[in-house]
C-alpha positions as CSV (number, residue, x, y, z in Angstrom):
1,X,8.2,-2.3,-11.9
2,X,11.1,-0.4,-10.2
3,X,9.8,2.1,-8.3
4,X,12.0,5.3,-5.8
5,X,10.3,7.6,-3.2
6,X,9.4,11.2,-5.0
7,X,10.5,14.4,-3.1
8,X,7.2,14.4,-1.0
9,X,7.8,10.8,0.4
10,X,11.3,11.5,1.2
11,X,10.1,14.2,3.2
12,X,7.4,12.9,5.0
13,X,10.3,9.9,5.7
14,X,12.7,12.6,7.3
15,X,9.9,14.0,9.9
16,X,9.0,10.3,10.4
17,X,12.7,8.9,10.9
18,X,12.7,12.1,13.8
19,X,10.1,10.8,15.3
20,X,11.2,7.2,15.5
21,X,14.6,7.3,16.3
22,X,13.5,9.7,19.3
23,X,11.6,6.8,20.2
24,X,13.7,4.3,19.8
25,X,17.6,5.9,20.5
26,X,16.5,9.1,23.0
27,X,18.8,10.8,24.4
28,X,21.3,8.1,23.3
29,X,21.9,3.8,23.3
30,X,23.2,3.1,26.7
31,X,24.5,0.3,25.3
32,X,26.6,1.1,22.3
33,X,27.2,4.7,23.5
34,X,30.1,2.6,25.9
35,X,31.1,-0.4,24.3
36,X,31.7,0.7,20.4
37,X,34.6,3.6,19.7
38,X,33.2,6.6,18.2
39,X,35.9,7.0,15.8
40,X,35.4,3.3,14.1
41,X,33.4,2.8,11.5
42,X,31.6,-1.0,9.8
43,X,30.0,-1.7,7.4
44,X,26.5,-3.7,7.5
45,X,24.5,-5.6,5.0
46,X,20.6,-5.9,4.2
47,X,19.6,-9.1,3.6
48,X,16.9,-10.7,2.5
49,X,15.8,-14.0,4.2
50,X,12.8,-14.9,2.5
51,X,11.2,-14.2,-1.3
52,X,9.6,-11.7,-1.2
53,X,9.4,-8.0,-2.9
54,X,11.8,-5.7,-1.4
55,X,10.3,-1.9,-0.4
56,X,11.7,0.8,1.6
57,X,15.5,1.0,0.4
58,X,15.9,5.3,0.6
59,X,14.9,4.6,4.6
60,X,18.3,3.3,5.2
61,X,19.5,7.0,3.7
62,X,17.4,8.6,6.1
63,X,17.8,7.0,9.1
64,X,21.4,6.6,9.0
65,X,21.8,10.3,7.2
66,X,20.2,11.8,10.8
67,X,22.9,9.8,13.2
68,X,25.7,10.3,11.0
69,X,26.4,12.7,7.9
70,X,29.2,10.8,6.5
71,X,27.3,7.8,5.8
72,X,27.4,5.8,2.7
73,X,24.6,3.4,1.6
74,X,25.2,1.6,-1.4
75,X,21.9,-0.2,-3.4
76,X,22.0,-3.1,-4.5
77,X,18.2,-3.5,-5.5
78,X,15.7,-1.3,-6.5
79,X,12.3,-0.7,-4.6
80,X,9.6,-2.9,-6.3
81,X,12.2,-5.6,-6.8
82,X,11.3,-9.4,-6.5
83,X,14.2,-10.7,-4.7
84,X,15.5,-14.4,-3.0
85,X,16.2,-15.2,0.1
86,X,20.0,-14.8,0.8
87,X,19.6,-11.8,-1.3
88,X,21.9,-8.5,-0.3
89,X,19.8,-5.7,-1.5
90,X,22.5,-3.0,0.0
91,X,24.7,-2.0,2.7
92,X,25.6,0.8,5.1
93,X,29.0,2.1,5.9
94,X,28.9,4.8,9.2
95,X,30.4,5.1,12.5
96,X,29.8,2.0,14.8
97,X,27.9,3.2,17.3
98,X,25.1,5.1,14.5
99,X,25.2,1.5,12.6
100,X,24.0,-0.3,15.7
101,X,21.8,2.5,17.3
102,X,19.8,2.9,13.5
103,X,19.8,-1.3,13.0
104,X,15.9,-1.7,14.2
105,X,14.8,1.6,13.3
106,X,15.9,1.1,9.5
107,X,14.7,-2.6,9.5
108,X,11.3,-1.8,11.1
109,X,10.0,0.4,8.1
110,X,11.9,-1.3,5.3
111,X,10.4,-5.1,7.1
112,X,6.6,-3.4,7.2
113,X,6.9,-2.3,3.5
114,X,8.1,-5.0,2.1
115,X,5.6,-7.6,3.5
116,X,3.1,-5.5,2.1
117,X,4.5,-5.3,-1.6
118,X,5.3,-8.9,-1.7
119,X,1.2,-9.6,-0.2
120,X,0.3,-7.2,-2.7
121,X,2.7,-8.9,-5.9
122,X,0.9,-12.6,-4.5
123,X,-3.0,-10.8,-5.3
124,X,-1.3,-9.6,-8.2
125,X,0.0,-13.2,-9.8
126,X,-3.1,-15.0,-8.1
127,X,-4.8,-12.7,-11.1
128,X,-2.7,-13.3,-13.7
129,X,-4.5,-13.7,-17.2
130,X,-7.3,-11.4,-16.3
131,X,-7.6,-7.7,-16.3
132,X,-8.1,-6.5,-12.9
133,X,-6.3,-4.7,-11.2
134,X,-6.0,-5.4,-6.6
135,X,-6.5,-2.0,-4.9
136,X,-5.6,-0.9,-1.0
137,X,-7.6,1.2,1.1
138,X,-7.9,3.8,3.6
139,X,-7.4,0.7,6.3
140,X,-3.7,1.7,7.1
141,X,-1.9,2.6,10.6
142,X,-2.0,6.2,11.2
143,X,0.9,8.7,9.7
144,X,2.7,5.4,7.5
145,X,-0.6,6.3,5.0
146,X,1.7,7.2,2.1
147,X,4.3,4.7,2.3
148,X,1.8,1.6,2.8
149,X,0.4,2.9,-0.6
150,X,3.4,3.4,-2.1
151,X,4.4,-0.2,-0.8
152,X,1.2,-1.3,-2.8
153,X,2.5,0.3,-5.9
154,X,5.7,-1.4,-5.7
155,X,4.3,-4.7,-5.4
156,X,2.1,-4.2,-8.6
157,X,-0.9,-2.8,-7.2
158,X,-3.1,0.2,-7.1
159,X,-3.9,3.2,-5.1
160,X,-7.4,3.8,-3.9
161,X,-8.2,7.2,-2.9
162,X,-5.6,8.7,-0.7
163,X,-8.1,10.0,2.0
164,X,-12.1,11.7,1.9
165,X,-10.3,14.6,0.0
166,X,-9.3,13.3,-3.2
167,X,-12.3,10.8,-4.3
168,X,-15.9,10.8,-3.3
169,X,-17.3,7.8,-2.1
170,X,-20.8,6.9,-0.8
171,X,-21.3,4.4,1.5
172,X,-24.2,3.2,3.4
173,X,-23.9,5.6,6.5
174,X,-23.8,8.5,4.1
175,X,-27.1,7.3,2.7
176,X,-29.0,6.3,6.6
177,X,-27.6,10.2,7.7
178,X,-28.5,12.1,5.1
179,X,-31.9,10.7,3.7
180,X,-31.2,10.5,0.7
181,X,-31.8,7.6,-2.1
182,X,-28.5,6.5,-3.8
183,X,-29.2,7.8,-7.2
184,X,-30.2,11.2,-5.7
185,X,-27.0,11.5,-3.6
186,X,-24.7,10.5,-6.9
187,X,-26.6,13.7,-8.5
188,X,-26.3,16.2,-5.4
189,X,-22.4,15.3,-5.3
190,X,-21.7,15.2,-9.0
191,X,-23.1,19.1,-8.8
192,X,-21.3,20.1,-6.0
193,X,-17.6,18.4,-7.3
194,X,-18.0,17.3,-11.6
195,X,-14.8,16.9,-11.7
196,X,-13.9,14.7,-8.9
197,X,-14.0,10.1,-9.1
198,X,-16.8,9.0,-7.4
199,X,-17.6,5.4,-5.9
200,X,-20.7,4.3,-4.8
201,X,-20.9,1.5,-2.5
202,X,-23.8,-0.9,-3.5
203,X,-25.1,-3.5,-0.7
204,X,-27.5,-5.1,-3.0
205,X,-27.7,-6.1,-7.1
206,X,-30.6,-3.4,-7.3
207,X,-28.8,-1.0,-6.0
208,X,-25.9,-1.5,-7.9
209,X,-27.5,-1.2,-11.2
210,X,-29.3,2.1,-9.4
211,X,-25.8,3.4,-9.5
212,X,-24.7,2.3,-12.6
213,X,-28.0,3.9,-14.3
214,X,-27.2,7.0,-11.9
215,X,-23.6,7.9,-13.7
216,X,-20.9,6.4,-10.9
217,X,-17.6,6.4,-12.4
218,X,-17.2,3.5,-9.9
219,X,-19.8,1.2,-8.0
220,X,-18.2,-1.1,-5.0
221,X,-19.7,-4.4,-4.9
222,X,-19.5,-5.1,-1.3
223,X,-19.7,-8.7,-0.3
224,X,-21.5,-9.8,-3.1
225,X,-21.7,-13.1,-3.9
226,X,-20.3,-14.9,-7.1
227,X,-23.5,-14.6,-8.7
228,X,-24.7,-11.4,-8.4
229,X,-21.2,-9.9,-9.6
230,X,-21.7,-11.7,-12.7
231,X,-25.0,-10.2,-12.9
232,X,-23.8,-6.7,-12.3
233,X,-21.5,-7.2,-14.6
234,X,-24.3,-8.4,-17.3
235,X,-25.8,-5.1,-16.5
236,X,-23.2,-2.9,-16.9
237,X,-22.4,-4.5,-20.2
238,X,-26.0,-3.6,-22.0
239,X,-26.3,-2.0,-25.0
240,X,-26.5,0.9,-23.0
241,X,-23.3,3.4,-23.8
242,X,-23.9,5.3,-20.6
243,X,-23.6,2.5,-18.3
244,X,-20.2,0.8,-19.5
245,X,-18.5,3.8,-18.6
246,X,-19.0,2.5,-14.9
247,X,-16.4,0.3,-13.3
248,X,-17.2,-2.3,-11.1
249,X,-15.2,-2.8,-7.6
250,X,-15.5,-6.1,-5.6
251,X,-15.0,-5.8,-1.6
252,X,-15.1,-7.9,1.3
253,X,-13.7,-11.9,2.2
254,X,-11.4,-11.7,-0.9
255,X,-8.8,-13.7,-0.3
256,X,-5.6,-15.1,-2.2
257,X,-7.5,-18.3,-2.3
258,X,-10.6,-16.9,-3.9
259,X,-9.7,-13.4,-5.5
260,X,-9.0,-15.4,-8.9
261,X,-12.8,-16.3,-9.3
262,X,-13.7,-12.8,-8.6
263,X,-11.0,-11.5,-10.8
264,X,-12.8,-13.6,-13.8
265,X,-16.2,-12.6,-13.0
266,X,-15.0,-9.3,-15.5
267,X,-15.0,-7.0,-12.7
268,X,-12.1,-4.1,-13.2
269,X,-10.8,-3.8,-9.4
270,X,-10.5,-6.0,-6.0
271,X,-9.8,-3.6,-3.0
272,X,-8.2,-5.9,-0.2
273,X,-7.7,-4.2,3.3
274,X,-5.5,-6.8,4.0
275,X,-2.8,-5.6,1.9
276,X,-1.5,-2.8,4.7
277,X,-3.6,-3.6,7.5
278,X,-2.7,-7.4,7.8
279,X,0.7,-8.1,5.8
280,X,3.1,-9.9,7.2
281,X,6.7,-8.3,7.4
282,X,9.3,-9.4,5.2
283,X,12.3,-11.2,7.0
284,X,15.1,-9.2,6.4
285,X,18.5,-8.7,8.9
286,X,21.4,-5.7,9.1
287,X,24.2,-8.3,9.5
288,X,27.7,-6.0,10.4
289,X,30.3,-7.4,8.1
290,X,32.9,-9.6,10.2
């Protein structure tokens, strides 16, 4: 699926792109400031250098939009794209000296993002033929939250909740804090917000059906084994209307290798951490034409 950043993204891109070419650039590139003529301009393309699923594209907008206004980025490829290696997915036309001094910034984002699409697109086909769906979580690096899940998305995947405002989700520190028995928190947080998802993180086949009986919208299996999901999933599929409503979550170890025989156990979702907090980036160059 082809996929574009929405007006909130793009903004959230422009504070970040401040905040990374002050890091990177400064008061200015030593370096390029007094070899390349202001005056000149080049033209650079983005190449792809491995398969992969390409993510990140309206980056090279904003980066090069804040070092020069007059810059013209042409797309080649569309964000959620599976591309080759060898592949030009766009280029940038600007002065010389903003094309060099953006160069890393632009490929550092666009890199990230991409690795994790294409991870994400690889859980996705390992799963082919059965219906769940591989989800993220909140394991991300601080302030790229939104675009890692948006990366997700464009490598076939889905969001989990965006942070501890949009979903509820027990998990077993809630429970040792507060006291309270699984079913009985479910009940105290399904009064306070009816209208709001919640998960609840089961540790244990009994306490998994606990929340199943209880009403979750979502119970997390976490590390279960093979033969307990199957069970849970027995459970949850009684002649019982109020407990099919519940979708079951595996979490914990999945792994390319083995998130197929989860997948068929007839659970709904996978979450997989690894997805932003362990992708590996894309290879992907900003070659000036010659």
């Amino acid at each position: 699926m082809r996929h574009y950043m929405d007006e909130t993204l793009l903004m959230l891109a422009e504070q970040l792109a401040v905040l990374a070419l002050q890091e990177d650039v400064g008061p200015g590139d030593l370096t390029g400031g007094v070899l390349l003529d202001p005056d000149a301009t080049g033209t650079a393309d983005l190449k792809v250098k491995q398969d992969g699923v390409i993510c990140g594209l309206q980056w090279l907008e904003v980066v090069f939009g804040r070092l020069d206004e007059s810059v013209n980025v042409q797309m080649e490829a569309v964000d959620g794209d599976r591309v080759r290696a060898g592949t030009v997915v766009a280029s940038v036309t600007c002065g010389l000296p903003q094309l060099v001094a953006g160069e890393r910034t632009a490929l550092n984002l666009i890199q990230h993002l991409s690795g994790i699409a294409t991870l994400t697109a690889r859980f996705m086909d390992a799963m082919e033929g059965t219906r769940c769906m591989v989800f993220d979580t909140r394991k991300t690096t601080p302030g790229l939250r939104a675009f890692e899940k948006y990366a997700v998305r464009c490598g076939g995947g889905a969001n989990h909740r965006m942070g501890l405002y949009d979903e509820m989700m027990i998990k077993e520190n809630h429970l040792y804090l507060s006291g309270l028995k699984l079913p009985e928190a479910i009940s105290k947080l399904r009064e306070a917000h009816p209208d709001t998802r919640l998960t609840a993180e089961a540790e244990n086949l009994a306490e998994a059906q606990a929340a199943i009986h209880a009403g979750a919208d979502i119970v997390l299996l976490d590390d279960f084994s093979l033969e307990d999901i199957r069970a849970a999933v027995a459970f949850r599929g009684s002649d019982d209307e109020s407990v099919r409503k519940t979708q079951l979550e595996v979490s914990g170890g999945v792994t390319l290798a083995t998130v197929k025989d989860y997948a068929e156990t007839g659970v709904e979702r996978i979450s997989v951490g690894a997805l932003t907090h362990s992708a590996a980036a894309l290879d992907v160059s900003l070659k000036v034409r010659r």
